[in-house]
Backbone as a printed PyTorch tensor [residue, N CA C, xyz], in Angstrom:
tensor([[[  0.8420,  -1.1660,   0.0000],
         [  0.0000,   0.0000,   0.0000],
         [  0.8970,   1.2420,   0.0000]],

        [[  0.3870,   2.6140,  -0.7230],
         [  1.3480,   3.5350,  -0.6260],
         [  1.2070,   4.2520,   0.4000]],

        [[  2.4450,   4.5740,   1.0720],
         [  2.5910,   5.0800,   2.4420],
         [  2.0120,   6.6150,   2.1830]],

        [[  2.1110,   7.1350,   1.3740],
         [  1.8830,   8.3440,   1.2390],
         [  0.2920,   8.6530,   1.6420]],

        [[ -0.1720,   7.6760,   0.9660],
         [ -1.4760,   7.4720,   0.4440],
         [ -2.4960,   7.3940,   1.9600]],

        [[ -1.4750,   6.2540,   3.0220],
         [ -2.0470,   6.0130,   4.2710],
         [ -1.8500,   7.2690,   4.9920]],

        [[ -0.4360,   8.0160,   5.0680],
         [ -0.3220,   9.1330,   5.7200],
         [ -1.6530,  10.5990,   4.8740]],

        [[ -1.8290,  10.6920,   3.8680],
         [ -3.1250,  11.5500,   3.4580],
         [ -4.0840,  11.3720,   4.3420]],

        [[ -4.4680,   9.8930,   4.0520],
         [ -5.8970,   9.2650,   4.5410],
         [ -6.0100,   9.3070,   6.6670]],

        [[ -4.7300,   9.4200,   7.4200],
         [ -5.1250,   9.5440,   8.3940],
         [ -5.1800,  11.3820,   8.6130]],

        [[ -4.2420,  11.7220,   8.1170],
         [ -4.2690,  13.5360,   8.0280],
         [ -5.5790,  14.1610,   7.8040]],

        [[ -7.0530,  13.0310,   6.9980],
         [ -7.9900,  13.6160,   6.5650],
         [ -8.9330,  13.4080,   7.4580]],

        [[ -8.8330,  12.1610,   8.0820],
         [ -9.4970,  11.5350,   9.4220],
         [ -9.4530,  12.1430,  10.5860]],

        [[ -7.8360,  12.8260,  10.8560],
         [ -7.8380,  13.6770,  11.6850],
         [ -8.8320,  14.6560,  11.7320]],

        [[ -8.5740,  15.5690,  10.5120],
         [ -9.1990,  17.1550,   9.6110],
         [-10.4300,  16.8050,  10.2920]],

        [[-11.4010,  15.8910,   9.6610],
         [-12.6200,  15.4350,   9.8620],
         [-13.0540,  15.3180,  11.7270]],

        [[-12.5490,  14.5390,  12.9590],
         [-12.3880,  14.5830,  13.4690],
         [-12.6670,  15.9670,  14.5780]],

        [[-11.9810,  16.8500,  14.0230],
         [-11.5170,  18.1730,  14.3610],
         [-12.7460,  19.2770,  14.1880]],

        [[-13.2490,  19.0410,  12.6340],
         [-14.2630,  19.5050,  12.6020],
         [-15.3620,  19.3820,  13.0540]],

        [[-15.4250,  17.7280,  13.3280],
         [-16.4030,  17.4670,  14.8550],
         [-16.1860,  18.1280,  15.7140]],

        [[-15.4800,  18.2400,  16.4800],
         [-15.1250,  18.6590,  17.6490],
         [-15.6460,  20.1110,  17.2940]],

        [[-15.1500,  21.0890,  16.8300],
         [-15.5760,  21.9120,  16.4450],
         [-17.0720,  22.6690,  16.5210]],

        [[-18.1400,  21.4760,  15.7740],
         [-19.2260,  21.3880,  15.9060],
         [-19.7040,  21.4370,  16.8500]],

        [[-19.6200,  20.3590,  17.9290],
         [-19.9700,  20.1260,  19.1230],
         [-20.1900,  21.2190,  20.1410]],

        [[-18.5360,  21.1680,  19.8840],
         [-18.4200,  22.5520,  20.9930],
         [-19.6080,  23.9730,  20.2840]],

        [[-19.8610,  23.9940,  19.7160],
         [-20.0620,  25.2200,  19.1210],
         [-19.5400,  26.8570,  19.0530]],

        [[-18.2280,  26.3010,  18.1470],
         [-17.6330,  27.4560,  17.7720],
         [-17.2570,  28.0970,  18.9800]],

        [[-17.5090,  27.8110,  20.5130],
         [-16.6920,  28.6950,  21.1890],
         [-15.5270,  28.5840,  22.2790]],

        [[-14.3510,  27.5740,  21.6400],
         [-13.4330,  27.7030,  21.9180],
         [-12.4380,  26.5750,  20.2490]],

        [[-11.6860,  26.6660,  19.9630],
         [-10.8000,  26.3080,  18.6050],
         [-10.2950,  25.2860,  18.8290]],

        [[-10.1770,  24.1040,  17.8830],
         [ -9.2420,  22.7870,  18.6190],
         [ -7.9570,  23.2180,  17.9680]],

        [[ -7.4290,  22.0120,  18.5300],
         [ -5.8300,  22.2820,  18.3480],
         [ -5.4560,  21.8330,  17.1020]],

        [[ -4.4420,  22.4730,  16.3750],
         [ -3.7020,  21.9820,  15.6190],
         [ -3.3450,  20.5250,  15.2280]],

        [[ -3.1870,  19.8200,  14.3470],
         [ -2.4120,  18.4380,  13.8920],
         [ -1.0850,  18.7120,  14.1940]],

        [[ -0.8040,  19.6150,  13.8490],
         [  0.8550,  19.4780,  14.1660],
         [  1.4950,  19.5890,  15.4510]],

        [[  2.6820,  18.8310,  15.7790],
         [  3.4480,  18.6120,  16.9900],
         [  2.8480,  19.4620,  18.5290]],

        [[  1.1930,  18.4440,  18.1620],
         [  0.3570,  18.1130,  19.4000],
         [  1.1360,  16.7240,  19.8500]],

        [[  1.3260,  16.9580,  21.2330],
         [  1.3200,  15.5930,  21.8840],
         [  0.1490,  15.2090,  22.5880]],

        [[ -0.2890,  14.1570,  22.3730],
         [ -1.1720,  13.3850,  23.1840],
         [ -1.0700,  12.8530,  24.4480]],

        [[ -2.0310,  13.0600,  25.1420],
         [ -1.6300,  12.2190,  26.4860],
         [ -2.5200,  10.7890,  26.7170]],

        [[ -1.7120,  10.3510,  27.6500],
         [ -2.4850,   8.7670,  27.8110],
         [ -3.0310,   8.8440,  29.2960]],

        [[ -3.5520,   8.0500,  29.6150],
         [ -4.6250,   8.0590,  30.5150],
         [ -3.4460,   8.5170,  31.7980]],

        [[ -2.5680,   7.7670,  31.7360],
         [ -1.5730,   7.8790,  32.9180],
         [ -1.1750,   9.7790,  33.3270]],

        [[ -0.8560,  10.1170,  32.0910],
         [ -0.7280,  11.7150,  31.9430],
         [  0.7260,  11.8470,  30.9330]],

        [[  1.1760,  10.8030,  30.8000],
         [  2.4390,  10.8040,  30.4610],
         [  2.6130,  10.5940,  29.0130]],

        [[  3.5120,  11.3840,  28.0550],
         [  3.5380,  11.3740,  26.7480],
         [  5.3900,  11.2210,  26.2870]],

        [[  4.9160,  10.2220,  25.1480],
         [  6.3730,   9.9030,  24.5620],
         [  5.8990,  10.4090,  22.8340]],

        [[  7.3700,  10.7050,  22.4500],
         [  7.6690,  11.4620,  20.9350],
         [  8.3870,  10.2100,  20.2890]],

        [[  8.0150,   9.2900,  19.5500],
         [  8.2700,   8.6300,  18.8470],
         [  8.9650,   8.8740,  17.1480]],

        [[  9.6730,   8.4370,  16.7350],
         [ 10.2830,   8.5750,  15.4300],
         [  8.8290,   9.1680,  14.2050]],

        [[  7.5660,   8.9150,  14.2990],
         [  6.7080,   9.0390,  13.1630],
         [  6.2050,   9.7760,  14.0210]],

        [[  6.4590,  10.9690,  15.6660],
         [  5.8720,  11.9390,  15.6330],
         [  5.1620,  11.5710,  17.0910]],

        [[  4.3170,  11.9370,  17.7190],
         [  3.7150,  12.1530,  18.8690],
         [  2.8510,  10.3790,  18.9950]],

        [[  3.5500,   9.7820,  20.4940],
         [  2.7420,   8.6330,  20.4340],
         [  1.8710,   8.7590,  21.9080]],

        [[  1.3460,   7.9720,  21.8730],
         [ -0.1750,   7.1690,  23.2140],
         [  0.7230,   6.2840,  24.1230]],

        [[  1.3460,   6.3430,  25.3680],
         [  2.2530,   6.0420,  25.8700],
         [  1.5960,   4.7950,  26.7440]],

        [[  1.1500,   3.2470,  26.5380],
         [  0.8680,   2.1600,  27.1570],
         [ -0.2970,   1.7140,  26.2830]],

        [[ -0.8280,   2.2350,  24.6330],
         [ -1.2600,   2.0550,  24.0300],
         [ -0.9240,   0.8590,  23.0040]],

        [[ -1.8290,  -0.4040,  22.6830],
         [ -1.9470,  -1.4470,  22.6150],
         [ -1.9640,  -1.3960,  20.8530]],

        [[ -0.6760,  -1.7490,  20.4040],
         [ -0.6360,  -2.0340,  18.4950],
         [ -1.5210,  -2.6090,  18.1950]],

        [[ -3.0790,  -2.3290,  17.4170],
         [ -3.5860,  -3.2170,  16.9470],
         [ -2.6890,  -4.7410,  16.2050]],

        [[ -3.8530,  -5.7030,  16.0900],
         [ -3.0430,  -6.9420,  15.8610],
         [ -4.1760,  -7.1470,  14.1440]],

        [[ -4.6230,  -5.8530,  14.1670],
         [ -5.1440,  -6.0730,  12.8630],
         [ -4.2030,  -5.0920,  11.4670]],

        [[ -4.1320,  -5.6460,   9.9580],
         [ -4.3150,  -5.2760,   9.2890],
         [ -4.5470,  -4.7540,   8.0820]],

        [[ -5.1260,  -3.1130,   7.8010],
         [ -5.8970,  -2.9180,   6.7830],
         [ -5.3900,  -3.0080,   5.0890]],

        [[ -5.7210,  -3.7540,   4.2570],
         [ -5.0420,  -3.7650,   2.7440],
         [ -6.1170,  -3.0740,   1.8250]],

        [[ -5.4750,  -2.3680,   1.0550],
         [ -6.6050,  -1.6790,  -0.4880],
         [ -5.7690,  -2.5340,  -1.7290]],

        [[ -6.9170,  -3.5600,  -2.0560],
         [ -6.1370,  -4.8530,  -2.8320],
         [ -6.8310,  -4.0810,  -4.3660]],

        [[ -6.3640,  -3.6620,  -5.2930],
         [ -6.8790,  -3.0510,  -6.2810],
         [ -5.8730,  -4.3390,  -7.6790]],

        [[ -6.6620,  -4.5710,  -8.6210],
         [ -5.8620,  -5.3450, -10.0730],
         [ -5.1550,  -4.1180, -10.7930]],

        [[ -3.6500,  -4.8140, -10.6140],
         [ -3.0090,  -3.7300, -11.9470],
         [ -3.6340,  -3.5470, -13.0760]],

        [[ -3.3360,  -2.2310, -13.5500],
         [ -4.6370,  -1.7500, -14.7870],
         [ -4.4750,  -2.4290, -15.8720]],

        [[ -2.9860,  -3.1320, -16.1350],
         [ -3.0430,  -3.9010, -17.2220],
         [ -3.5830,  -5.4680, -16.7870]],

        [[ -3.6160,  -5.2510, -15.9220],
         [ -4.4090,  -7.3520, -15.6790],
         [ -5.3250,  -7.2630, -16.3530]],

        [[ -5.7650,  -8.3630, -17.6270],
         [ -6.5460,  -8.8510, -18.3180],
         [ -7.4020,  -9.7100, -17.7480]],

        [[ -6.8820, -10.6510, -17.2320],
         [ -6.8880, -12.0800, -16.9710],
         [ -7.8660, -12.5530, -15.9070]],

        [[ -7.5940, -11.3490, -14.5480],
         [ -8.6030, -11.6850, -13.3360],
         [ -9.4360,  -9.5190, -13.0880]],

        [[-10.6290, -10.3870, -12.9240],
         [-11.7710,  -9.4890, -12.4730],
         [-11.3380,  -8.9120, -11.2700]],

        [[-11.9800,  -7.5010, -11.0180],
         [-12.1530,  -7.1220,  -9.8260],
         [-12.5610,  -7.2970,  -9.0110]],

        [[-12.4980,  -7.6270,  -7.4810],
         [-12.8270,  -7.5920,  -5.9940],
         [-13.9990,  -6.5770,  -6.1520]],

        [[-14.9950,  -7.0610,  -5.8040],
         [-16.3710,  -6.4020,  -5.6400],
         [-15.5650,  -5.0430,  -4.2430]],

        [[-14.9130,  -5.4330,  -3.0240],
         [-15.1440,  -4.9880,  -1.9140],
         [-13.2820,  -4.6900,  -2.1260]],

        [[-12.8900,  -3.8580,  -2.3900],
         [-11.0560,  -3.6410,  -2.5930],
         [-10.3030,  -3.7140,  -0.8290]],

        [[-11.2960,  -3.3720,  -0.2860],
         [-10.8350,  -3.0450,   1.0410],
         [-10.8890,  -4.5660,   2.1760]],

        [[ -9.7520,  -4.2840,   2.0900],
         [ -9.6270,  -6.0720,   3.6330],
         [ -8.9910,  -5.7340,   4.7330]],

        [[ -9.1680,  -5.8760,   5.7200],
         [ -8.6120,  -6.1070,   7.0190],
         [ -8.7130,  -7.8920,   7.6350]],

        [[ -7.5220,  -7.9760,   8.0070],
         [ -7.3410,  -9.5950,   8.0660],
         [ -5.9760,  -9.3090,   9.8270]],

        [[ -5.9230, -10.1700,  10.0430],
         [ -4.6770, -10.5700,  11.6820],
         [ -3.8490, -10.2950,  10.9350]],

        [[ -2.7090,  -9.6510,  11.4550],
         [ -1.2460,  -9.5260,  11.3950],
         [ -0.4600, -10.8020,  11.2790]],

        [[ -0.8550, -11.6570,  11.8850],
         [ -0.3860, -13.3130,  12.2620],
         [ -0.7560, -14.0700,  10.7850]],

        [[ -1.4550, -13.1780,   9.4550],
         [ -2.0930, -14.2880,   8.4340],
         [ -0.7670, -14.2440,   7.5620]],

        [[ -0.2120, -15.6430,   6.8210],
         [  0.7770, -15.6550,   6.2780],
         [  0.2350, -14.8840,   4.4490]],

        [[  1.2840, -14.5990,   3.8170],
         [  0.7080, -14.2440,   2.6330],
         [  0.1930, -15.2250,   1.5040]],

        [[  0.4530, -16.3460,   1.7300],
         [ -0.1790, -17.3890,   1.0970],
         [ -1.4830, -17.8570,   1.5320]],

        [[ -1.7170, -17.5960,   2.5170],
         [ -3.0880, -17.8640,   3.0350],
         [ -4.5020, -16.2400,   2.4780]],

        [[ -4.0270, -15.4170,   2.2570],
         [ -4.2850, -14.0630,   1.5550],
         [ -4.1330, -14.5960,   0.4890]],

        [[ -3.3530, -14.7460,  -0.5580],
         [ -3.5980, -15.0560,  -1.8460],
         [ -4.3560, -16.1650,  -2.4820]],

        [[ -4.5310, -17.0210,  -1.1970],
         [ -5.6420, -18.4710,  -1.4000],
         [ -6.9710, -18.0610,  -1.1240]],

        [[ -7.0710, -16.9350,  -0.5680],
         [ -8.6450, -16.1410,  -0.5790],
         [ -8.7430, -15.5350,  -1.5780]],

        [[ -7.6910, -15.0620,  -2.3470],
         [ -7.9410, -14.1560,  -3.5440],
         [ -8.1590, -14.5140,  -4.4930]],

        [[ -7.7410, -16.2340,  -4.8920],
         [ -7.8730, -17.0610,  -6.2580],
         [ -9.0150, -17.5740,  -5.6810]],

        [[ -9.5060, -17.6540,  -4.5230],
         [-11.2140, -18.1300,  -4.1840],
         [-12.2900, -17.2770,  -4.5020]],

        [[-11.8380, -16.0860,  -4.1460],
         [-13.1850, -14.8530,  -4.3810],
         [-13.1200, -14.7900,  -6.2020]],

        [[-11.7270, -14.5390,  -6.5320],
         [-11.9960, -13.8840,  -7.9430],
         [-11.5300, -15.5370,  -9.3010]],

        [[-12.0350, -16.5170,  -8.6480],
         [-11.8530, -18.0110,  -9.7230],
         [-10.6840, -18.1500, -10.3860]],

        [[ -9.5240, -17.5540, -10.0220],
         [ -8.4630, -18.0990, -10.0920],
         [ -7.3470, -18.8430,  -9.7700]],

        [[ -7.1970, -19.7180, -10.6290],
         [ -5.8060, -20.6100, -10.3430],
         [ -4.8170, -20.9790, -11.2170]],

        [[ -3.4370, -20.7100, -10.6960],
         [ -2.8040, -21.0770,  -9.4400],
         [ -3.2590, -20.0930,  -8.7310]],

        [[ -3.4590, -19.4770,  -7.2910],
         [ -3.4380, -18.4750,  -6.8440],
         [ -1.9110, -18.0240,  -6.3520]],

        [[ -1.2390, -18.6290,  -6.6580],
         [  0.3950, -18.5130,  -6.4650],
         [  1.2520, -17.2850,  -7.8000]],

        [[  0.6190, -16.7870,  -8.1620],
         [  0.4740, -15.8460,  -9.3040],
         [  0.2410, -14.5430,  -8.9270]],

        [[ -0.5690, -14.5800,  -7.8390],
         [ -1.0820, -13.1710,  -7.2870],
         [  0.2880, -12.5680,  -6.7430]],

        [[  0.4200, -11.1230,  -6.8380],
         [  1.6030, -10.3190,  -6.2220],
         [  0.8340,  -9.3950,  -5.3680]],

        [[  1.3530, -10.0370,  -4.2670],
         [  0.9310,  -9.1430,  -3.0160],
         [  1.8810,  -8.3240,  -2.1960]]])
């Protein structure tokens, strides 16, 4: 997946987010900025991590999310009705590509580039 693409998509989630907040409150006090806000965790205590402000005793999801789209030149296999999957961290990639020659009737499914 393109990193760029994930970093947009949470920057917009944030935006969105914000403008809730916003709402709620009604207009009379401003939320904060996205940028080099730190967050706090329940404890009170905040750590600055390499990708920026982290949740300090906060639990890595064990899920995750893929946008499985067919290169534009694939002829051969149809599109995924649903592009979007979330699957365990723990699933090997052969077990993902044996769902993918199941949903879209192809085989080998050892062909797929994931």
């Amino acid at each position: 997946m393109n990193n760029a693409y994930a970093e947009s998509r949470k920057r917009g989630i944030m935006q969105q987010a914000i403008h809730r907040k916003k709402k709620t409150q009604g207009g009379k006090e401003k939320a904060a900025p996205t940028s080099g806000v730190k967050r706090k965790s329940p404890g009170g205590a905040t750590a600055s991590g390499p990708s920026g402000p982290t949740i300090v005793g906060l639990e890595e999801s064990t899920l995750i999310e893929y946008v499985v789209r067919r290169h534009p030149q694939e002829t051969l296999v149809d599109r995924l009705d649903r592009e979007y999957l979330r699957t365990s961290r723990d699933l090997p990639m052969h077990i993902l590509k044996k769902f993918l020659g199941q949903k879209l009737s192809y085989q080998p499914y050892s062909h797929f580039q994931v």
